[in-house]
FITOR-189361 format. One record per residue (C-alpha): x, y, z. Coordinates in steps of 0.2 Angstrom, whole numbers, padded with zeros to 4 digits, always signed. Example, Ala and Ser with C-alpha at 12.3 -4.5 7.8 and 13.67 -1.06 7.14 Angstrom:
<rs>
+0062-0022+0039+0068-0005+0036
</rs>
This chain:
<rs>
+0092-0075-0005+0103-0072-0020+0119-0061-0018+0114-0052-0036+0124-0039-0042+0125-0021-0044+0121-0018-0063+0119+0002-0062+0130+0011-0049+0123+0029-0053+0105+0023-0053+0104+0012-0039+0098-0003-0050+0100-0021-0048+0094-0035-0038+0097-0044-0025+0108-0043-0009+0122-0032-0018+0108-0022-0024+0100-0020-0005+0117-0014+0001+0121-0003-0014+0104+0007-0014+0102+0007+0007+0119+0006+0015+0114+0011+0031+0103-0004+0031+0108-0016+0043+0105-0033+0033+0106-0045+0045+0088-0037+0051+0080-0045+0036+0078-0062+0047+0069-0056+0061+0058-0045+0047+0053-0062+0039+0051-0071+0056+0040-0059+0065+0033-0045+0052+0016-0045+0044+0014-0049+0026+0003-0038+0015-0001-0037-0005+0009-0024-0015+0001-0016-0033+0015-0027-0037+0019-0042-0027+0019-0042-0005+0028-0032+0008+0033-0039+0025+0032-0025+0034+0041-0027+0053+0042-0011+0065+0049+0004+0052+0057-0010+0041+0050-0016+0023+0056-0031+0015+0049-0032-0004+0045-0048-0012+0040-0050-0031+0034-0067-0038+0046-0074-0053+0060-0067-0061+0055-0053-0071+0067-0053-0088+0067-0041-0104+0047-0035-0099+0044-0057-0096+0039-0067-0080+0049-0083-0078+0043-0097-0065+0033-0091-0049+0045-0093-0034+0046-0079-0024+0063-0067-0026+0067-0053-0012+0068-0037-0022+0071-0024-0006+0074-0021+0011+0077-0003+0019+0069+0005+0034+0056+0019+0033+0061+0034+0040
</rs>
């Protein structure tokens, strides 16, 4: 997983760890392992969910930049838990 950055802090927008933290801060993070470890994965409109308890962890295939996909590993895009 890749720190990121922030790259809106009105909005809520970027990617990555910094962007998890900056969009959920009441998320405790260190609740995505056991997410990955023990929650069931399930296709999105638009990637995969692991969903684990109340908790969702969003994953997208590639790197999505300027409208184009680039490579096919897979990128967490969010974690938060569902209230």
């Amino acid at each position: 997983m890749v720190w990121g950055e922030v790259t809106d802090e009105i909005k809520h927008k970027g990617y990555g760890l910094a962007h998890i933290i900056d969009k959920h801060p009441d998320f405790y993070v260190k609740m995505i392992d056991e997410i990955v470890e023990k929650g069931e994965v399930k296709k999105s409109h638009n990637g995969f969910n692991i969903i684990y308890k109340d908790y969702r962890l969003g994953l997208n295939e590639g790197w999505n930049e300027k409208g184009q996909k680039i490579g096919n590993n897979k990128w967490v895009v969010t974690a938060f838990e569902k209230i």
